[in-house]
ZAGUSE-756907 format. One line per field, with one value per residue (C-alpha): residue in one letter; x, y, z. Coordinates in nm, 3 decimals, padded with zeros to 5 digits. Layout:
<recs>
code = (A, ...)
u = (X, ...)
v = (Y, ...)
w = (Z, ...)
</recs>
This chain:
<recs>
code = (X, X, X, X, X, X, X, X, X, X, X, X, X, X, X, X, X, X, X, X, X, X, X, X, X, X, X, X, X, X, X, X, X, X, X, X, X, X, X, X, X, X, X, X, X, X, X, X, X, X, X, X, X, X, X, X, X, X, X, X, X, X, X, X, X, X, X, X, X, X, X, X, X, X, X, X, X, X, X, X, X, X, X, X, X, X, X, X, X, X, X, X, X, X, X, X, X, X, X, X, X, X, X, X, X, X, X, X, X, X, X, X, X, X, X, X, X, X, X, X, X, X, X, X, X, X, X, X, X, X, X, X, X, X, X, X, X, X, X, X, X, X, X, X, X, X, X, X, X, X, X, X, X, X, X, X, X, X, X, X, X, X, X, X, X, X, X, X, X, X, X, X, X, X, X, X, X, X, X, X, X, X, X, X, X, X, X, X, X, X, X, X, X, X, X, X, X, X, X, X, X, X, X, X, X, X, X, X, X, X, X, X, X, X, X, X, X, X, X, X, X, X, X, X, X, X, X, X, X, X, X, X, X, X, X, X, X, X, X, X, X, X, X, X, X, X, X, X, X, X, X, X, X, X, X, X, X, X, X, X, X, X, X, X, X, X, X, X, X, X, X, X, X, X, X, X, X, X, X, X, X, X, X, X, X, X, X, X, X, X, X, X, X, X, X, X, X, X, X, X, X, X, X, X, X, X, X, X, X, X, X, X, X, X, X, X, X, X, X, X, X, X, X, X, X, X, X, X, X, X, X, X, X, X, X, X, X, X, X, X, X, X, X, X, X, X, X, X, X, X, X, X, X, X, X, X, X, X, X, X, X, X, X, X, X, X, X, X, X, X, X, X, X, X, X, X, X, X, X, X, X, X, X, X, X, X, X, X, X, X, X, X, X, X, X, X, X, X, X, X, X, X, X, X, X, X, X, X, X, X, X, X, X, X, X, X, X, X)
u = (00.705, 00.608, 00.855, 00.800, 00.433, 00.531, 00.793, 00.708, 00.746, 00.457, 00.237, 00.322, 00.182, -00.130, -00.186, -00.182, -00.305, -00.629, -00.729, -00.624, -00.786, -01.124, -01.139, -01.042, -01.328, -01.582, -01.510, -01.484, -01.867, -01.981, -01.795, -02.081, -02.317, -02.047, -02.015, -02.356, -02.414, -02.143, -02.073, -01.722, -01.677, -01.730, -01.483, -01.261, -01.334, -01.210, -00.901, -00.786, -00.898, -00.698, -00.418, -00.367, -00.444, -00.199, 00.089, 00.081, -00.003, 00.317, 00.563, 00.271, 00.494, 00.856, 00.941, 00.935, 00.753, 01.076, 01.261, 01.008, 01.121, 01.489, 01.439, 01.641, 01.361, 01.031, 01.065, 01.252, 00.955, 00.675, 00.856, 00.910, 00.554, 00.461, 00.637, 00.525, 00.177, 00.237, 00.398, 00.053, -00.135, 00.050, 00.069, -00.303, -00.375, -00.129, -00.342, -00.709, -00.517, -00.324, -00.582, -00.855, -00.595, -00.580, -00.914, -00.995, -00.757, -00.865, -00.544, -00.743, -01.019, -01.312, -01.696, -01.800, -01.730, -01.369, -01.407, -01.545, -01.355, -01.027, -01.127, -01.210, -00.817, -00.737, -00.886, -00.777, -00.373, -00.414, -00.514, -00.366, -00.042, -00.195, -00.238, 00.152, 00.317, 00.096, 00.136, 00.475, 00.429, 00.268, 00.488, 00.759, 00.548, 00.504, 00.114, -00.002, -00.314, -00.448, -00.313, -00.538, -00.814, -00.766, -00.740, -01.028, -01.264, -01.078, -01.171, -01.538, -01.616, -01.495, -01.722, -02.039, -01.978, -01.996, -02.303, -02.503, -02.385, -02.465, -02.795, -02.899, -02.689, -02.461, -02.246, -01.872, -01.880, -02.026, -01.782, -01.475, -01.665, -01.697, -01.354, -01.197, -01.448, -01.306, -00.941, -01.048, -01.200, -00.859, -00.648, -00.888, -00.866, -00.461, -00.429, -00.471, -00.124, -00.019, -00.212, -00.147, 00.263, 00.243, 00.087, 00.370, 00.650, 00.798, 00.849, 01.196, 01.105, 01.002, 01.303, 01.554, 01.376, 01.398, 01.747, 01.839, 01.619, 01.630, 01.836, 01.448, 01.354, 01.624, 01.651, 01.321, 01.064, 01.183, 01.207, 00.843, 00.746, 00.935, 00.754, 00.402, 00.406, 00.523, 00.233, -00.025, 00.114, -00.096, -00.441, -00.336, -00.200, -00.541, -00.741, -00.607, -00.551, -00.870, -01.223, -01.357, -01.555, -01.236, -01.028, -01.255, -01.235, -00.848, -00.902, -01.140, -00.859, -00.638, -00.874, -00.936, -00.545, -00.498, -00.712, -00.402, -00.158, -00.334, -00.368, 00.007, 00.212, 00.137, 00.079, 00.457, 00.606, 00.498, 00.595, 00.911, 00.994, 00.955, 01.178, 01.451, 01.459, 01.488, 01.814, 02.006, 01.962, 02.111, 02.379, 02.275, 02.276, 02.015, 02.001, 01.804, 01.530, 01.470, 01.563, 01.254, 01.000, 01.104, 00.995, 00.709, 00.530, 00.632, 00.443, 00.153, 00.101, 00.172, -00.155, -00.406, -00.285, -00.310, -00.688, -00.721, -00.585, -00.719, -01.104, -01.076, -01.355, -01.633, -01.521, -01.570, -01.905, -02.066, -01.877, -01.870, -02.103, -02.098, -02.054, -01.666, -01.614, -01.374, -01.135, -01.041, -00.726, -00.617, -00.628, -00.441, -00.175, -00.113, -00.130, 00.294, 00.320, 00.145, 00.324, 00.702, 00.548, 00.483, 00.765, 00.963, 00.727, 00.776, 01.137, 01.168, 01.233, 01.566, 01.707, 01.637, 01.676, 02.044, 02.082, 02.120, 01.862, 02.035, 01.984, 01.633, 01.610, 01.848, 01.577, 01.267, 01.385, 01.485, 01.151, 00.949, 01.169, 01.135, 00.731, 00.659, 00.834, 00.716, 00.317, 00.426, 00.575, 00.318, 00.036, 00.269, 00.269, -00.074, -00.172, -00.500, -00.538, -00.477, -00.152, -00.041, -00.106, 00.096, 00.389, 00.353, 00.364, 00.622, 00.835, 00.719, 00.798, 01.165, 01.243, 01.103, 01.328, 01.593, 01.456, 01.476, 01.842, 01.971, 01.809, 01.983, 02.329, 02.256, 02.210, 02.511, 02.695, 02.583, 02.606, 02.977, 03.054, 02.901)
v = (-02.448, -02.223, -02.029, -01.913, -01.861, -01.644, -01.447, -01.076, -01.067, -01.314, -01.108, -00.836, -00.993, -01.120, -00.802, -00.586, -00.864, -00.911, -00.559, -00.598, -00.934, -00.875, -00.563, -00.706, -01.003, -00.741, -00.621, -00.960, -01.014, -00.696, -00.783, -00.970, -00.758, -00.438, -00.624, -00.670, -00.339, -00.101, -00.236, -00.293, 00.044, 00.224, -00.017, 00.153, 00.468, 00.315, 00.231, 00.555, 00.760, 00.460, 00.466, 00.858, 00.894, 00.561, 00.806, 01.097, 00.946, 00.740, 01.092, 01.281, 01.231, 01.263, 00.896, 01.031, 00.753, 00.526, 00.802, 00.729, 00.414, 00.501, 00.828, 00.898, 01.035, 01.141, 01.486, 01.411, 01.124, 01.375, 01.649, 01.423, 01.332, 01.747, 01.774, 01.501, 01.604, 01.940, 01.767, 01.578, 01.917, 02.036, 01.708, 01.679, 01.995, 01.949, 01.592, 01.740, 02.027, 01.777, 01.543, 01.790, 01.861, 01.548, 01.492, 01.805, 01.735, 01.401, 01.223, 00.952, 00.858, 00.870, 00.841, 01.017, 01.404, 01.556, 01.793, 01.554, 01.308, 01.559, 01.641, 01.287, 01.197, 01.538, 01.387, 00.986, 01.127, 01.324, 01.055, 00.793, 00.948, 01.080, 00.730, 00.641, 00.876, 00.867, 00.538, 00.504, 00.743, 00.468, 00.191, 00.384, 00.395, 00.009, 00.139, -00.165, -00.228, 00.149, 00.074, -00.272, -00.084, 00.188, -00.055, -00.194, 00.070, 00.148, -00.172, -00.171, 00.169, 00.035, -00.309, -00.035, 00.227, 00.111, -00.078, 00.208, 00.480, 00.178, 00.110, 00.513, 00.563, 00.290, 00.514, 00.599, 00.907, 00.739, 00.395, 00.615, 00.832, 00.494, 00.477, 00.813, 00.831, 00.512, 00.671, 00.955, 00.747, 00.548, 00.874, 00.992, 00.718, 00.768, 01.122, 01.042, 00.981, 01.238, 01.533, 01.405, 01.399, 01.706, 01.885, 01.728, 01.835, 02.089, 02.026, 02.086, 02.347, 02.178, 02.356, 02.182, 01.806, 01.835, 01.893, 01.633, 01.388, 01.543, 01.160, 01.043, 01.329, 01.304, 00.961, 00.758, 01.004, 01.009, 00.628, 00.582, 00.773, 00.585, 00.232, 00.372, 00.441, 00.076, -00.031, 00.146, 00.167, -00.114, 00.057, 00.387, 00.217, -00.042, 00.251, 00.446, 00.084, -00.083, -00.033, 00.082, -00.194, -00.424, -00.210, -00.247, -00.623, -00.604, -00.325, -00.581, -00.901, -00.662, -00.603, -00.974, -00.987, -00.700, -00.841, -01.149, -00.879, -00.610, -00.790, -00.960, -00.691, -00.418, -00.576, -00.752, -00.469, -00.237, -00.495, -00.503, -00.153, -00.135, -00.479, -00.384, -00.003, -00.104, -00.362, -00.133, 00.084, -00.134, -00.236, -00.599, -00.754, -00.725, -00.980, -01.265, -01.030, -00.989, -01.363, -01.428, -01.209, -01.319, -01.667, -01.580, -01.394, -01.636, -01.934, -01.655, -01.579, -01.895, -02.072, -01.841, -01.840, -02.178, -02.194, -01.951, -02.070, -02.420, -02.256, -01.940, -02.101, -02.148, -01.907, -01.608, -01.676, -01.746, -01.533, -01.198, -01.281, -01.407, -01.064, -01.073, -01.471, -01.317, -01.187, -01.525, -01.586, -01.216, -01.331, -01.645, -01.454, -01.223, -01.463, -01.569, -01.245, -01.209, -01.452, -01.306, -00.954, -01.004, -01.194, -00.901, -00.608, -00.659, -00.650, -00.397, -00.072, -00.269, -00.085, 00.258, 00.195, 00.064, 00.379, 00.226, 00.459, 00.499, 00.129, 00.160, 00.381, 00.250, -00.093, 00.139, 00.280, -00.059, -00.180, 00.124, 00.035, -00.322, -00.309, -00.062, -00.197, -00.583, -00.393, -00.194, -00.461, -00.700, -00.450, -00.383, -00.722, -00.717, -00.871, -00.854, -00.768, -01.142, -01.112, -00.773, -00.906, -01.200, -00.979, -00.744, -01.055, -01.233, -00.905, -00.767, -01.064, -01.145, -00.718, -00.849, -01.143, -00.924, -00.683, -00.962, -01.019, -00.680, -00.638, -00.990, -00.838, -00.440, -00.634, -00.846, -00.553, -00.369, -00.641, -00.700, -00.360, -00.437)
w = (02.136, 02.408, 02.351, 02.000, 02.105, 02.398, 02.164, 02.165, 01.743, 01.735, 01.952, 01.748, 01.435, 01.582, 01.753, 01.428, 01.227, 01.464, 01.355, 01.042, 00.932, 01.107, 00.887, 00.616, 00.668, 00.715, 00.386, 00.205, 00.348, 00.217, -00.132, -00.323, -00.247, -00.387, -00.682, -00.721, -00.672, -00.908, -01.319, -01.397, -01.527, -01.182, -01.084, -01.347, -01.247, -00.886, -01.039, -01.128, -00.905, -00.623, -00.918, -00.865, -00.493, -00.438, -00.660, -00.426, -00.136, -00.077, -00.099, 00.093, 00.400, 00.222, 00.359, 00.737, 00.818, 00.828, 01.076, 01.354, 01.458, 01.436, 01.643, 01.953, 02.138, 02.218, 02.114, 01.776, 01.732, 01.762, 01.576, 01.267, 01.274, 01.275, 00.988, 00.775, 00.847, 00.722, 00.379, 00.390, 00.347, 00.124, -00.111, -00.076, -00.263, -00.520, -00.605, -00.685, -00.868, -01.100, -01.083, -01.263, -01.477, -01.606, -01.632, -01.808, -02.068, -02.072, -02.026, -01.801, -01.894, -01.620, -01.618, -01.298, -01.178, -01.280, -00.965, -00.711, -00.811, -00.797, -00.444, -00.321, -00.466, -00.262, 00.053, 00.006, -00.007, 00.258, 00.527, 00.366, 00.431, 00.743, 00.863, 00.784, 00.972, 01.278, 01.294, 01.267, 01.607, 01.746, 01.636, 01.792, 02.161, 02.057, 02.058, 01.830, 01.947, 01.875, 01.522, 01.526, 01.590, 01.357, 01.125, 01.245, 01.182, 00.859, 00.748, 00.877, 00.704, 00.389, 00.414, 00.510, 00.289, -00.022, 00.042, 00.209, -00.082, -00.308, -00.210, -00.226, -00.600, -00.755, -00.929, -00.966, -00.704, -00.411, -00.449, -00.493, -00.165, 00.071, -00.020, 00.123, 00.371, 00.528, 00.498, 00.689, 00.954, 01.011, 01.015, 01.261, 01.466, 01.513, 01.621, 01.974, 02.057, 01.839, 02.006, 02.373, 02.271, 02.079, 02.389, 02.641, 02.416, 02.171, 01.827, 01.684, 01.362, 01.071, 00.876, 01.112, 01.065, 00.723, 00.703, 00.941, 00.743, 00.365, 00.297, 00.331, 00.106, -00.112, -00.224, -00.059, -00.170, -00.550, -00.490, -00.386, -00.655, -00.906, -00.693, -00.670, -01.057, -01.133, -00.910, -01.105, -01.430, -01.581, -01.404, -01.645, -01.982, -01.979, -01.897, -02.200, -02.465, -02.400, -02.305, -01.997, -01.880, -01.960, -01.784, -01.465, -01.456, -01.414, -01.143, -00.935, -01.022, -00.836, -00.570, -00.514, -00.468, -00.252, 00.077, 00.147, 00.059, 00.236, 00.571, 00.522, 00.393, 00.583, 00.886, 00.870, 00.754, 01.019, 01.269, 01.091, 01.090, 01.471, 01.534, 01.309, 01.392, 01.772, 01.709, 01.491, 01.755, 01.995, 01.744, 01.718, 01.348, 01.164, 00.911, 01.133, 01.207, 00.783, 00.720, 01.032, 00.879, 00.548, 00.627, 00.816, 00.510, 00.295, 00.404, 00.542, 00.142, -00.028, 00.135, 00.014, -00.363, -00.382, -00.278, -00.500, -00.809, -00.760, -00.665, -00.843, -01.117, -00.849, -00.585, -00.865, -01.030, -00.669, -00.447, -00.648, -00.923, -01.295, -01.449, -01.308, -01.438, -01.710, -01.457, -01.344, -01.604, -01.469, -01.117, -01.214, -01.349, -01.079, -00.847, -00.835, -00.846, -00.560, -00.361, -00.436, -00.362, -00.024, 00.068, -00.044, 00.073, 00.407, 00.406, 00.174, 00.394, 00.480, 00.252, 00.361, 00.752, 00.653, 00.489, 00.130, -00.007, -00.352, -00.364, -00.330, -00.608, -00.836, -00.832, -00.842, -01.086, -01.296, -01.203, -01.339, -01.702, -01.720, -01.597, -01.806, -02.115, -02.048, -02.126, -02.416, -02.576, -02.529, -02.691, -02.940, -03.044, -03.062, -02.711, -02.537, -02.202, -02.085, -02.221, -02.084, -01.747, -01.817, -01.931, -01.636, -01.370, -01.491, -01.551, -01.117, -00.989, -01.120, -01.019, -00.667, -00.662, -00.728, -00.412, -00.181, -00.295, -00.268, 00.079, 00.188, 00.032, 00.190, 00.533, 00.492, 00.409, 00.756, 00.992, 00.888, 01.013, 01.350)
</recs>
């Protein structure tokens, strides 16, 4: 027993997940009185302006992220990180130009601002993917606490924000606002390590890390975009098929989801990343490190959906208010979906740090199809909402059990070769 609690993967976990969680609890205080606050349809208004930043901000950084950890030094570390940043910029300004584009021609439907809202997206994709790439820097210098407490403050701005903007103007602006704001804040938080390495070394030209990484280009940055689009694919069709204010309740059944996965996903996965990077460096196998942290996010995720389902009744209509009570059969829904998702999130970048990137893409792609479909077909048939989210669970989680299955086979595959 002392043993596993001495093991350096545990303290790992709890190191990240210390930051993590206590931002995470900050927000979930500050939640009743946010949904107190802002009416279901700023909450839609959330949703797509999250829905487009989310889209651009997982290519922002091309994927570099995942050559961090794998890097066979300090200077190649830093200079990977220098380049991403610059495909941040760039990425960035590309959003609030699409985005008003959009807006003006009213493909999605929004209440608030087209051009603050286009420059909040703008801002939100360019320290979200900010945030990924620096801390992959700091993964790689096994910095984790600086990440905990990024996250930390991340997760503290967005529990304050809202509330303060909230209490001045409860409108769609100021909660999409709280929400960059707190983005910028975490970005911020992670450049330390970044400027101290960039001034004790030289970057290799961006032209020459692009090249040596364009695989990451090439096949993981059309795959995130193919994965981020599945993800908020049912934020943009119920946005466009039904109401606004209906559309808002399944953005905040989403948001009730996303705090378990938030805290477990990412903070696994990042944990992950480092562990697995490190042993295929040293040419051990890899397959008992994904099988560990498989098993560790499964049981992590399985408790809180249970409590959920079971209390989701009284824990809605007290905890958030009884204007949300008719998101509860949404939330049940997702909720198995939930569970498979995380399991399989955390592993998920198996695939590309095995260098089976076309694999990757080949099942974002498949998912894209068969999510997409599942919610067409279901409002074809005449389905309400309740059903569409039914059709989109069911059809996520059986591509995610296929996921975990290909990564199992792609790491099979690599440790035979050892």
């Amino acid at each position: 027993m002392k043993k596993i609690v001495s093991s350096p993967t545990l303290k790992r976990i709890s190191t990240l997940m210390g930051g993590t969680v206590m931002g995470q609890l900050a927000v979930i205080a500050t939640t009743p009185l946010v949904t107190r606050l802002y009416s279901p349809e700023a909450f839609s208004d959330l949703g797509i302006y999250m829905a487009i930043a989310g889209i651009f901000s997982v290519i922002a950084t091309l994927r570099l992220e995942a050559a961090v950890p794998a890097a066979s030094n300090k200077v190649q570390a830093v200079s990977i990180v220098h380049a991403g940043l610059i495909s941040c910029v760039a990425f960035s300004i590309t959003a609030s130009l699409l985005s008003f584009l959009f807006f003006e021609a009213n493909v999605f439907r929004i209440s608030s601002s087209h051009i603050l809202t286009s420059i909040l997206i703008g801002l939100s994709v360019l320290f979200i993917g900010g945030f990924q790439i620096l801390s992959s820097l700091q993964i790689y210098h096994e910095d984790f606490g600086s990440i905990a407490k990024a996250k930390l403050i991340q997760g503290i701005a967005l529990a304050i924000l809202p509330v303060l903007l909230g209490l001045f103007a409860p409108n769609s602006i100021n909660l999409a606002s709280s929400d960059a704001a707190a983005r910028v804040f975490g970005a911020l938080k992670s450049f330390k390590l970044y400027r101290t390495e960039l001034k004790n070394h030289t970057t290799e030209r961006v032209s020459e890390v692009m090249v040596k990484f364009k695989d990451f280009a090439f096949y993981s940055t059309p795959a995130s975009i193919v994965n981020a689009v599945s993800q908020y694919i049912p934020v943009l069709i119920f946005n466009s098929q039904f109401d606004i204010k209906t559309a808002g309740l399944f953005v905040f059944a989403n948001r009730v989801l996303a705090v378990p996965i938030g805290v477990i996903a990412r903070t696994l996965s990042q944990v992950f990343l480092g562990e697995a990077g490190a042993v295929l460096n040293s040419g051990k196998k890899v397959k008992p490190v994904i099988k560990k942290y498989f098993i560790y996010s499964s049981l992590l995720a399985i408790a809180p959906a249970v409590l959920l389902f079971f209390y989701s009744d009284k824990l809605i209509s007290v905890f958030f208010g009884s204007e949300w009570i008719a998101s509860i059969p949404m939330i049940k829904s997702l909720l198995i979906l939930s569970i498979v998702q995380i399991s399989s999130s955390v592993i998920s970048q198996t695939l590309n740090i095995v260098q089976k990137n076309s694999w990757q893409l080949f099942w974002d792609i498949f998912r894209m199809i068969i999510v997409s479909l599942s919610i067409i077909i279901s409002l074809h048939m005449g389905g309400n909402i309740f059903y569409s989210v039914e059709a989109y669970a069911f059809s996520n989680a059986i591509c995610y059990i296929i996921m975990l299955i290909m990564v199992f086979r792609a790491a099979q595959i690599r440790d035979r070769g050892i």
